[in-house]
C-alpha positions as CSV (number, residue, x, y, z in Angstrom):
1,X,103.7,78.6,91.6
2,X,101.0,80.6,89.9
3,X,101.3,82.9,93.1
4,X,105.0,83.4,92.7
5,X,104.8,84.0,88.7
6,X,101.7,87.2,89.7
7,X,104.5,88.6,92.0
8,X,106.8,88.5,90.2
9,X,105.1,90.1,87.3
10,X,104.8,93.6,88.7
11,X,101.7,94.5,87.6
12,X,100.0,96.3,90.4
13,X,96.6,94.7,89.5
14,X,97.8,91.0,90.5
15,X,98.8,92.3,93.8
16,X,94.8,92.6,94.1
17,X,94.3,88.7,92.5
18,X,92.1,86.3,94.7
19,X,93.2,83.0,94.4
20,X,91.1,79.1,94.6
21,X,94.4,77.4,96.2
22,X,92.7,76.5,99.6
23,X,89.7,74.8,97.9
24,X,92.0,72.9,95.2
25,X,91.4,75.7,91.8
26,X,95.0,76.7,91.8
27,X,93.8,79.7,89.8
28,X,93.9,83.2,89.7
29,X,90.5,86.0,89.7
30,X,91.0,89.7,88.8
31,X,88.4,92.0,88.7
32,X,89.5,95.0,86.7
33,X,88.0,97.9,84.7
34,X,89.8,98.3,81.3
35,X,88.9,99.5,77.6
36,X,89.0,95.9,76.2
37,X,89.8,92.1,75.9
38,X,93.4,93.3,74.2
39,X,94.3,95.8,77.7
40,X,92.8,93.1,80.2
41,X,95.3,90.4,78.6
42,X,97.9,92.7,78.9
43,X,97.9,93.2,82.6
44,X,98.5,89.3,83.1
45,X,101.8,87.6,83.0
46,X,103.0,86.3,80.0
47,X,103.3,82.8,81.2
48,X,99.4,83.2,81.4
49,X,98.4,85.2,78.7
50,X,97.6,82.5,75.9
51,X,95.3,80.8,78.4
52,X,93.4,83.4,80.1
53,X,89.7,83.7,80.0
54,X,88.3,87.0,80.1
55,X,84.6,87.1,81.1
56,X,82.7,91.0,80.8
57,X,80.9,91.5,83.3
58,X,78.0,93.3,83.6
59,X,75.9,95.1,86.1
60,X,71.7,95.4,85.0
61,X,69.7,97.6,86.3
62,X,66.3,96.8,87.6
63,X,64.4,97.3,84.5
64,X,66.9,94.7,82.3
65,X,66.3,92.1,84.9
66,X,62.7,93.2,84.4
67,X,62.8,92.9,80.7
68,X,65.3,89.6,81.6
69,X,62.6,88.0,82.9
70,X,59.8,88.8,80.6
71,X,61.7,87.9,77.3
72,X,64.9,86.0,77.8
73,X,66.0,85.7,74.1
74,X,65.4,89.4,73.5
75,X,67.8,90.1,76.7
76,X,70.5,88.0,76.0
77,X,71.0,89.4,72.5
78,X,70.7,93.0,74.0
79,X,73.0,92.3,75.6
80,X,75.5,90.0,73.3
81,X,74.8,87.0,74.4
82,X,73.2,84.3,71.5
């Protein structure tokens, strides 16, 4: 169902959703660069909208996992987490 309801939304980012269905998570993963929260809920279907988690993800560089490592607390607020 959740398939057929991304289809049918025409949003050219779901044609690029990975989906858990094989392994029993009957849900949907997009990886998408947008401005914001408000844009990346946008591109979803309606029907899923309300529900949706959207995660930022982030890509460190050497010397954050470096810092990461040597002061946890200090990284994590860096980088808006805690």
């Amino acid at each position: 169902m959740a398939m057929k309801i991304f289809m049918e939304s025409g949003s050219h980012f779901t044609a690029h959703a990975d989906y858990g269905c094989e392994d029993g998570e009957h849900k949907a993963w997009m990886i998408v660069e947008l401005d914001d929260r408000a844009t990346a809920r946008g591109v979803l279907p309606p029907a899923y909208r309300a529900k949706a988690k959207i995660v930022k993800l982030i890509t460190p560089t050497f010397k954050d996992l470096q810092e990461a490592i040597k002061d946890p607390d200090e990284a994590m607020k860096r980088h808006g987490g805690g």
